[in-house]
PQR file with spaces between the fields and no chain letter, atoms N, CA, C, O and H, PARSE charges and radii, in Angstrom:
ATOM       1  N    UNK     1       0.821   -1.200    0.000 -0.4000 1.5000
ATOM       2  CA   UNK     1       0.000    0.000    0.000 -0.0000 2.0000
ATOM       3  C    UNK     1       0.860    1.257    0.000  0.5500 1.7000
ATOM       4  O    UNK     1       0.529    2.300   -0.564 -0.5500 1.4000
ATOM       5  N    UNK     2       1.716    1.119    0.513 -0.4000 1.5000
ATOM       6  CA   UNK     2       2.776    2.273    0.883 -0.0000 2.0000
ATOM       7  C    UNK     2       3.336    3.085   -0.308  0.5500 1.7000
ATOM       8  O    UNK     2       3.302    4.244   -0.722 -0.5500 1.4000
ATOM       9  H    UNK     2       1.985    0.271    0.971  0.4000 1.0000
ATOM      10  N    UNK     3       4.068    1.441   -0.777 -0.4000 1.5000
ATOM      11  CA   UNK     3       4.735    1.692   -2.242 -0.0000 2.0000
ATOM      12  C    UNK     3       3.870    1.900   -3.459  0.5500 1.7000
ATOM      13  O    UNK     3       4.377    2.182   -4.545 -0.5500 1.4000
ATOM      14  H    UNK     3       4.095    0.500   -0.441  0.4000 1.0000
ATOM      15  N    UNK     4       2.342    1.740   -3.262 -0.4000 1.5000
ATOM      16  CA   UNK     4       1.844    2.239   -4.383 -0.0000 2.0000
ATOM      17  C    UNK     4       1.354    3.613   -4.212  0.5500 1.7000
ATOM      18  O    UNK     4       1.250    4.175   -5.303 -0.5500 1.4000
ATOM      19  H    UNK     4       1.930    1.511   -2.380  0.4000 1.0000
ATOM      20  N    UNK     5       1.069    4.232   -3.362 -0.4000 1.5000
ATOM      21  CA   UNK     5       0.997    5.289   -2.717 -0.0000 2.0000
ATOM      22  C    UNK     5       2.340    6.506   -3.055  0.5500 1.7000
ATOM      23  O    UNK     5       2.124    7.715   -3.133 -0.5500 1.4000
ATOM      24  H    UNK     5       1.153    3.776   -2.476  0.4000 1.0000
ATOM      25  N    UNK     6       3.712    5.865   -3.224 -0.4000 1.5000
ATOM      26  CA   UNK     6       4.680    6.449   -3.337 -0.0000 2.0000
ATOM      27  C    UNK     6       4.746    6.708   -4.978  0.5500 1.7000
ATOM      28  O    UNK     6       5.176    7.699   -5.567 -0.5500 1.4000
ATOM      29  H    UNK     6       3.887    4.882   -3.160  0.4000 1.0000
ATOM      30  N    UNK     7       4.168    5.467   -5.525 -0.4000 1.5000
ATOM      31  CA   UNK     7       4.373    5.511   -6.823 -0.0000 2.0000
ATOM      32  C    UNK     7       3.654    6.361   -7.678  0.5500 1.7000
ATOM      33  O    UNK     7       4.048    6.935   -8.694 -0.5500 1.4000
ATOM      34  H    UNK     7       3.818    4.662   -5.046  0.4000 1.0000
ATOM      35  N    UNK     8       2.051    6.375   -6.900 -0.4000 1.5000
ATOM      36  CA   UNK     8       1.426    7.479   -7.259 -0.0000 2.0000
ATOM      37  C    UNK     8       1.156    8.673   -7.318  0.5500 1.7000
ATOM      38  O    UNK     8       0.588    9.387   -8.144 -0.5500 1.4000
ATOM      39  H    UNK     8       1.731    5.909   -6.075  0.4000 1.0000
ATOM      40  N    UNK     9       1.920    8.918   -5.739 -0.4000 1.5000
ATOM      41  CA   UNK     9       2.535   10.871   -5.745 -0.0000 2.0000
ATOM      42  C    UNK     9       3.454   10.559   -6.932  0.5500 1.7000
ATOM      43  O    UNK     9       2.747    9.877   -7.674 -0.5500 1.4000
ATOM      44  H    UNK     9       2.382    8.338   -5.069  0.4000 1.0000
ATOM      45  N    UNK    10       4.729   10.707   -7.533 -0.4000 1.5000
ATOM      46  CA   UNK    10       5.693   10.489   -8.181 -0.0000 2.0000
ATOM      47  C    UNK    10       5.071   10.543   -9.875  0.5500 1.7000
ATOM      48  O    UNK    10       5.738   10.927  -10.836 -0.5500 1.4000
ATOM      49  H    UNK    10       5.303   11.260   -6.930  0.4000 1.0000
ATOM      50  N    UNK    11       3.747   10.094   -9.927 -0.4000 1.5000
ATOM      51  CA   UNK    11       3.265   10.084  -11.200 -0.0000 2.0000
ATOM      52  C    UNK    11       2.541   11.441  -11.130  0.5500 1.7000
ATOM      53  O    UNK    11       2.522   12.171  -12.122 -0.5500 1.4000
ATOM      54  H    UNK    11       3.205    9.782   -9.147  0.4000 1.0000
ATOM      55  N    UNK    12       2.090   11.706  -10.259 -0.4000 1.5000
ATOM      56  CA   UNK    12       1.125   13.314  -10.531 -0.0000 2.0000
ATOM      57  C    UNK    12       1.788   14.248  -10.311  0.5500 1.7000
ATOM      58  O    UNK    12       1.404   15.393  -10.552 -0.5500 1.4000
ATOM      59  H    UNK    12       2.105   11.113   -9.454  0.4000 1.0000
ATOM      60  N    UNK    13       3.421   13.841   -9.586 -0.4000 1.5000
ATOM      61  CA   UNK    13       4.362   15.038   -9.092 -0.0000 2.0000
ATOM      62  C    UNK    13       4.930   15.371  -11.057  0.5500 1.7000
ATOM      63  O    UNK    13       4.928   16.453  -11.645 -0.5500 1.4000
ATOM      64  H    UNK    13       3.734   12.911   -9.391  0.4000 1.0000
ATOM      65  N    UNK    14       5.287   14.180  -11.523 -0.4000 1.5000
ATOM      66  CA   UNK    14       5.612   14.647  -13.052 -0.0000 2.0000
ATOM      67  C    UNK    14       4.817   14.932  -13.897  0.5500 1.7000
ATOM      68  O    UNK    14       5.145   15.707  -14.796 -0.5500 1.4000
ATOM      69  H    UNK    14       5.288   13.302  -11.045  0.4000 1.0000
ATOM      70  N    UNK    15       3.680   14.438  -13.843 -0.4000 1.5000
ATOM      71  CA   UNK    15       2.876   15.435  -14.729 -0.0000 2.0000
ATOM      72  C    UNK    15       2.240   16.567  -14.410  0.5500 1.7000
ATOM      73  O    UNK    15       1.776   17.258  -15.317 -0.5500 1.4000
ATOM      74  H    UNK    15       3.414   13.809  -13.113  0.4000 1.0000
ATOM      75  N    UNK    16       2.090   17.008  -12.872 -0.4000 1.5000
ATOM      76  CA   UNK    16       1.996   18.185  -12.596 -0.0000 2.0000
ATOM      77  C    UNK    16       3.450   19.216  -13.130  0.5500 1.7000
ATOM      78  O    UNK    16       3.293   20.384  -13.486 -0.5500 1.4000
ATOM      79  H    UNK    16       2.467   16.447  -12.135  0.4000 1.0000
ATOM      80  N    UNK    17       4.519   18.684  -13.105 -0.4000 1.5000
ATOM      81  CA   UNK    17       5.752   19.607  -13.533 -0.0000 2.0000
ATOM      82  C    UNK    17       5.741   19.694  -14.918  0.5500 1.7000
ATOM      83  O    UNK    17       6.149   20.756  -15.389 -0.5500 1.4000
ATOM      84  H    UNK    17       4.646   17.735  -12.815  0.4000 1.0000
ATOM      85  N    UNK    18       5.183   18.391  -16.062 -0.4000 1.5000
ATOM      86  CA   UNK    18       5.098   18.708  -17.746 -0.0000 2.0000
ATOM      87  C    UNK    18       4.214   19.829  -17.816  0.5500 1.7000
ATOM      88  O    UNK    18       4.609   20.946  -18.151 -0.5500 1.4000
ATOM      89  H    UNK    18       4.851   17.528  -15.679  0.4000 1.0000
ATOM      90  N    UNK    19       2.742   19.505  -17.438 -0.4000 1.5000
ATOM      91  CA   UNK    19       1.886   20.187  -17.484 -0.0000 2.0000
ATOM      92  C    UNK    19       2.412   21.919  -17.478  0.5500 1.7000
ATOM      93  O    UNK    19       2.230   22.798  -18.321 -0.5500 1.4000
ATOM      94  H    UNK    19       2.421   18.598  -17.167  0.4000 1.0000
ATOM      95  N    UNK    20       3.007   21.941  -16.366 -0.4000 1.5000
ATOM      96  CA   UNK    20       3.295   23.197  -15.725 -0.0000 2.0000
ATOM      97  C    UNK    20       4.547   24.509  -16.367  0.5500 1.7000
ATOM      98  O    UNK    20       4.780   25.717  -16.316 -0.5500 1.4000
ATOM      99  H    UNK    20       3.155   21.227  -15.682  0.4000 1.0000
ATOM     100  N    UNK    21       5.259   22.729  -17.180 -0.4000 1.5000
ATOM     101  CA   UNK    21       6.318   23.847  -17.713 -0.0000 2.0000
ATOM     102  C    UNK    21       5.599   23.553  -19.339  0.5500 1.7000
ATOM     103  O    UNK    21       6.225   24.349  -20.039 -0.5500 1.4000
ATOM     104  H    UNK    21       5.070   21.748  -17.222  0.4000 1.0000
ATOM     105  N    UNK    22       4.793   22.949  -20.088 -0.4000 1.5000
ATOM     106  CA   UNK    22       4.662   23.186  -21.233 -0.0000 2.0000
ATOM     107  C    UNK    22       3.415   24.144  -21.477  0.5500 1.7000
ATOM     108  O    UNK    22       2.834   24.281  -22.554 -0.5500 1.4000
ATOM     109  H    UNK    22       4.284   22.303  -19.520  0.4000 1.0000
ATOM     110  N    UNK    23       3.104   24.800  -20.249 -0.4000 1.5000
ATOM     111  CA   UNK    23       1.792   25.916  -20.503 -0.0000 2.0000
ATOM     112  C    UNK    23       2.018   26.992  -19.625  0.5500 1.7000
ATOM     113  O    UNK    23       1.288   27.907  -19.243 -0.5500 1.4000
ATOM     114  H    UNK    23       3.576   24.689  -19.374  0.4000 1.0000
ATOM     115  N    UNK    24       3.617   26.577  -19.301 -0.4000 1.5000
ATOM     116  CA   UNK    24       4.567   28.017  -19.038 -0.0000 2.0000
ATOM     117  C    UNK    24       3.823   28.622  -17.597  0.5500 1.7000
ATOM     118  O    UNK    24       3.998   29.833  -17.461 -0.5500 1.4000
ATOM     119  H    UNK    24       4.210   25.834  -19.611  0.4000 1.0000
ATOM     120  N    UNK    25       2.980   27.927  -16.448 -0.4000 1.5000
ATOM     121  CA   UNK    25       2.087   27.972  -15.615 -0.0000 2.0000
ATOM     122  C    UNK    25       3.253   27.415  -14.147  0.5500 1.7000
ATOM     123  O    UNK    25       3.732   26.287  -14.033 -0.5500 1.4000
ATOM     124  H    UNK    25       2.838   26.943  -16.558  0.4000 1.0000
ATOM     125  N    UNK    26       3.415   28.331  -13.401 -0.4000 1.5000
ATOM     126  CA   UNK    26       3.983   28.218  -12.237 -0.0000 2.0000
ATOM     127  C    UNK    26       3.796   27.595  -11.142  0.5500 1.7000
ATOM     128  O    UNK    26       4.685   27.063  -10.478 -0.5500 1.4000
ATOM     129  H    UNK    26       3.026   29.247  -13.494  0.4000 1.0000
ATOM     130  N    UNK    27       2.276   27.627  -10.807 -0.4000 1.5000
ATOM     131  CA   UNK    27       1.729   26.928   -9.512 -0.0000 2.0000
ATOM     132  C    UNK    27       1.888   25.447   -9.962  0.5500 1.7000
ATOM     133  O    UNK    27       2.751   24.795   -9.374 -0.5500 1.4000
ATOM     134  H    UNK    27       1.553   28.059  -11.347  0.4000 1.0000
ATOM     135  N    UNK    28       1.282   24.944  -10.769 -0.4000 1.5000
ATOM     136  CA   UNK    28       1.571   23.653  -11.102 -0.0000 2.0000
ATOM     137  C    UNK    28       2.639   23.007  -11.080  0.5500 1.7000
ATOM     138  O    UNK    28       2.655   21.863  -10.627 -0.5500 1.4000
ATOM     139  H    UNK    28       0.581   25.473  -11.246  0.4000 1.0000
ATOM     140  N    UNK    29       3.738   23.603  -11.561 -0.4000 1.5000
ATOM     141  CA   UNK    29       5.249   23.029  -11.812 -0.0000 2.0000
ATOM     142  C    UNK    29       5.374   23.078   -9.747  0.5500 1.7000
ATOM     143  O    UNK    29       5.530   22.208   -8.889 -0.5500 1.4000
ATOM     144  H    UNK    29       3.725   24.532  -11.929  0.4000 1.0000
ATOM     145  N    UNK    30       5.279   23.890   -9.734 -0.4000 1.5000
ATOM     146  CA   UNK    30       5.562   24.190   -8.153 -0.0000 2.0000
ATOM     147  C    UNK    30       5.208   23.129   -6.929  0.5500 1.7000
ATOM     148  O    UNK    30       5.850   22.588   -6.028 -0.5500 1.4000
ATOM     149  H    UNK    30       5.153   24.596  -10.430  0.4000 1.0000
ATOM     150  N    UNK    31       3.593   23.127   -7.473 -0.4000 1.5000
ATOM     151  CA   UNK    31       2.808   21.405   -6.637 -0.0000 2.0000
ATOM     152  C    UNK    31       3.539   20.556   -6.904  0.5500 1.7000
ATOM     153  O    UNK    31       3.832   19.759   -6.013 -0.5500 1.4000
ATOM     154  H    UNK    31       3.071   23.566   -8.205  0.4000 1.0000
ATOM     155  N    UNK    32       4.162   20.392   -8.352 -0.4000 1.5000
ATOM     156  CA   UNK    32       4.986   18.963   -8.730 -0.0000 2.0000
ATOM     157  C    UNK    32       6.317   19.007   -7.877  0.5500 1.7000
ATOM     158  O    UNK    32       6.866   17.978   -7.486 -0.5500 1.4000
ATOM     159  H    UNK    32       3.924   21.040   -9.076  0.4000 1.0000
ATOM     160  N    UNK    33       6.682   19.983   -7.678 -0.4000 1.5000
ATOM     161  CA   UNK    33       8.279   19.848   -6.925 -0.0000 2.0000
ATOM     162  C    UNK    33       7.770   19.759   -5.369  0.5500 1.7000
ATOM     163  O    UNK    33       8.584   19.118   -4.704 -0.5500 1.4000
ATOM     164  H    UNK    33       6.236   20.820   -7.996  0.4000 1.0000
ATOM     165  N    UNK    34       6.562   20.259   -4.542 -0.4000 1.5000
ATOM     166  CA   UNK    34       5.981   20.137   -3.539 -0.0000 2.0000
ATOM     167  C    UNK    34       5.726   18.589   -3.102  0.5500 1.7000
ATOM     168  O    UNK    34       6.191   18.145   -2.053 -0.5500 1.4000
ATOM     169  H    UNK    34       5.901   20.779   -5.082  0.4000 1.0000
ATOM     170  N    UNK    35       4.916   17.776   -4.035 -0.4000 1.5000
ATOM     171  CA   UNK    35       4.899   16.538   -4.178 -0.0000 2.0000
ATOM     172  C    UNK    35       6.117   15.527   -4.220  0.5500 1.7000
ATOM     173  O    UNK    35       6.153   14.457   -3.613 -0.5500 1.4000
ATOM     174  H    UNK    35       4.538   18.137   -4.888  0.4000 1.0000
ATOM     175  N    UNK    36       7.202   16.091   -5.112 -0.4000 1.5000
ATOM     176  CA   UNK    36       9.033   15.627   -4.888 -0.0000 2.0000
ATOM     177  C    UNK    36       9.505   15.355   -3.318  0.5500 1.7000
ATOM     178  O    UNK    36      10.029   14.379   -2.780 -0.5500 1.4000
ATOM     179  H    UNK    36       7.173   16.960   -5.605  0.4000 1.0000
ATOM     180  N    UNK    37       9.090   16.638   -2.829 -0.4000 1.5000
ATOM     181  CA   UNK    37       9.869   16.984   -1.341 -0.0000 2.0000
ATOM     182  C    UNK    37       8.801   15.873   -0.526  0.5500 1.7000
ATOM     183  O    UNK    37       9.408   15.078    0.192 -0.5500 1.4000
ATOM     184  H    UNK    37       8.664   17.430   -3.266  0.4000 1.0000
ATOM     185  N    UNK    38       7.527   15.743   -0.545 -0.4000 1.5000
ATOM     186  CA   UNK    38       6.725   14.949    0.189 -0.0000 2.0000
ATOM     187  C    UNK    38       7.092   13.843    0.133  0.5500 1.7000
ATOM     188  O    UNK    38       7.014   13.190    1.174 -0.5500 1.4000
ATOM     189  H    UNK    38       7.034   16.388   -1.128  0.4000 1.0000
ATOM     190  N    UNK    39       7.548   13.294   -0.898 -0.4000 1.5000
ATOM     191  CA   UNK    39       7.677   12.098   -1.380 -0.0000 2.0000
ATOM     192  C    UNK    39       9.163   11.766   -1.152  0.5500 1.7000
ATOM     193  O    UNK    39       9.538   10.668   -1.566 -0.5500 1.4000
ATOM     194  H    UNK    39       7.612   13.825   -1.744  0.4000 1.0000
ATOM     195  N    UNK    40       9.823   12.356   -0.708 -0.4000 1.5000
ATOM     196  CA   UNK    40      11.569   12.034   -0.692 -0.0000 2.0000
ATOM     197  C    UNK    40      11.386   12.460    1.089  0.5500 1.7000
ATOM     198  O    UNK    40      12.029   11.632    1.735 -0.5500 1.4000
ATOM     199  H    UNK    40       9.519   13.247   -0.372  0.4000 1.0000
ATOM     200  N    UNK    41      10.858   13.260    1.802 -0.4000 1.5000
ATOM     201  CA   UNK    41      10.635   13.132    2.928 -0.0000 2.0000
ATOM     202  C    UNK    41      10.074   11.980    3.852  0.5500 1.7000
ATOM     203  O    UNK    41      10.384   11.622    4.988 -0.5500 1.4000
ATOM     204  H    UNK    41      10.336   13.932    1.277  0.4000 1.0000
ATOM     205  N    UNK    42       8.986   11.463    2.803 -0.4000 1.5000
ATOM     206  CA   UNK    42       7.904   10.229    3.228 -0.0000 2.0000
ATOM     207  C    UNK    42       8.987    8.966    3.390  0.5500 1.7000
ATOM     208  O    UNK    42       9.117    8.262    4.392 -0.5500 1.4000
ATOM     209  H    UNK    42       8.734   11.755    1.880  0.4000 1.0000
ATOM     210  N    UNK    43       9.709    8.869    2.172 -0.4000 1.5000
ATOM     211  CA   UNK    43      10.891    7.946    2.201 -0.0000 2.0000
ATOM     212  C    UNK    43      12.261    8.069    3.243  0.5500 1.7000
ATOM     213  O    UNK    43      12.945    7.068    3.456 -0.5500 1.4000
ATOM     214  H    UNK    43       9.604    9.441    1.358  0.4000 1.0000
ATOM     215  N    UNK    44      12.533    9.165    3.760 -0.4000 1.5000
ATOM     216  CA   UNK    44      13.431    9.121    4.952 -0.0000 2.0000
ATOM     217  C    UNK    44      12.466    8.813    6.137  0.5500 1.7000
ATOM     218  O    UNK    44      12.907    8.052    6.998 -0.5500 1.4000
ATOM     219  H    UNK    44      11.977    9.978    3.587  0.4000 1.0000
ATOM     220  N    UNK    45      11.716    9.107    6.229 -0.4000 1.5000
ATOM     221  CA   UNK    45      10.925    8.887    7.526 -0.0000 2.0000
ATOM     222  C    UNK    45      10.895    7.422    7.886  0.5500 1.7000
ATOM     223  O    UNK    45      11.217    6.890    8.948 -0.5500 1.4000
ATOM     224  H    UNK    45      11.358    9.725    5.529  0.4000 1.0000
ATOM     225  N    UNK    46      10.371    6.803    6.602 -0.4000 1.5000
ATOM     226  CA   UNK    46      10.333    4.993    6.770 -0.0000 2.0000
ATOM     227  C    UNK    46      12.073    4.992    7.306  0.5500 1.7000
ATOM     228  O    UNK    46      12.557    4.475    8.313 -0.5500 1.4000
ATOM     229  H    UNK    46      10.109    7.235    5.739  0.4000 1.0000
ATOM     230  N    UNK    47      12.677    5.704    6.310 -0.4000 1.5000
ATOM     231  CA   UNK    47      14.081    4.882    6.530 -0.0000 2.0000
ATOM     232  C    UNK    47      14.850    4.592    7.632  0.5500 1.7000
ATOM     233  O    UNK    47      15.422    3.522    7.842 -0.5500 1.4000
ATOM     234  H    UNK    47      12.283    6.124    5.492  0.4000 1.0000
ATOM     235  N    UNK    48      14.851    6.326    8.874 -0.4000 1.5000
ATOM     236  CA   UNK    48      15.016    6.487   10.217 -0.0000 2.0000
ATOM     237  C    UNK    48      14.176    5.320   10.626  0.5500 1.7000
ATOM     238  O    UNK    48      14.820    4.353   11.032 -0.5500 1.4000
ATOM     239  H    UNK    48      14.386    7.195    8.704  0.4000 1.0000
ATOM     240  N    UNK    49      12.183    5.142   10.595 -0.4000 1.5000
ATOM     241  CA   UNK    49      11.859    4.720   11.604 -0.0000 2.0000
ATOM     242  C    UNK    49      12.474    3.155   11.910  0.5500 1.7000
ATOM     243  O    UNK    49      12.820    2.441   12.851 -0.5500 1.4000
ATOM     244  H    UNK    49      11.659    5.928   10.265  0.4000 1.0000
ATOM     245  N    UNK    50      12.360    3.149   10.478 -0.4000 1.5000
ATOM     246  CA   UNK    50      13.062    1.227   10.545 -0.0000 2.0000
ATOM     247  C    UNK    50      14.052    0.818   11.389  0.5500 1.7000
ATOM     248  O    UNK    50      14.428   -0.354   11.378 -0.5500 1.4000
ATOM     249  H    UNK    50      12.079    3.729    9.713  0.4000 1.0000
């Protein structure tokens, strides 16, 4: 559940950033790098708690 969860931020984090840079639109690209940091945070957290 975890890992599909991870896999699926990671898919809306990049197409929120295509989206964002091919219609030249800021907030979007921005959610996508927001979603990056969630998602690379979410993954140290497991890593410490383990």
């Amino acid at each position: 559940m975890k890992r599909a969860l991870q896999i699926v931020l990671a898919i809306i984090a990049l197409i929120m950033i295509y989206l964002g840079i091919i219609n030249s639109m800021l907030p979007p690209a921005l959610t996508g790098l927001g979603f990056i940091v969630i998602l690379m945070l979410f993954n140290s957290y497991h890593k410490v708690k383990s």
